[in-house]
N, C-alpha and C positions, 0 to 999 in steps of 0.2 A: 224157907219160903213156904206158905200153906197156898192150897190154890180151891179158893174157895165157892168160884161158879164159873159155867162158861154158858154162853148165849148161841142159842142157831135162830137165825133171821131166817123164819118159815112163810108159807103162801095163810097155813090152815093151822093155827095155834090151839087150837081143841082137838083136832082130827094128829095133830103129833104127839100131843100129850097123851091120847087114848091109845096111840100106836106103840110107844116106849109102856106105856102102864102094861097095856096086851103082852108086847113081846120081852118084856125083861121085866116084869112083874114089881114097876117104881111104883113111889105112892106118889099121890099128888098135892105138891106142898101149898100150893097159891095156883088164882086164877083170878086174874083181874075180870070186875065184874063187865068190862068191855068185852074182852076174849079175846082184845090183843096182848095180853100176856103173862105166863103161867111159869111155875117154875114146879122141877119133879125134884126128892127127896133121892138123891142116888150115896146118900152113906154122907162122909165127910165135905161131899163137891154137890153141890145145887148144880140142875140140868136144866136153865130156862128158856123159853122159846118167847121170841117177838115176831110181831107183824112185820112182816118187810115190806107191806104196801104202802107207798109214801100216805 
């Protein structure tokens, strides 16, 4: 079994992606030009973040 992304359903999908880039030094793989949603480059498992606002 590979496990190859997981999703956190955030408030602030740029302000999390900046927070994980800062504090554990991901790159940033994708960011949808909305800015509801981005995914970080964390090795073999993509970190992507959604809008949770309906």
């Amino acid at each position: 079994m590979l496990f190859r992304y997981t999703i956190l359903y955030v408030d602030d999908v740029v302000g999390t992606l900046e927070f994980y880039e800062k504090a554990f030094a991901f790159e940033r793989g994708f960011l949808h030009e909305t800015g509801d949603y981005g995914e970080l480059v964390t090795g073999s498992t993509k970190l992507a973040t959604s809008n949770s606002a309906p």
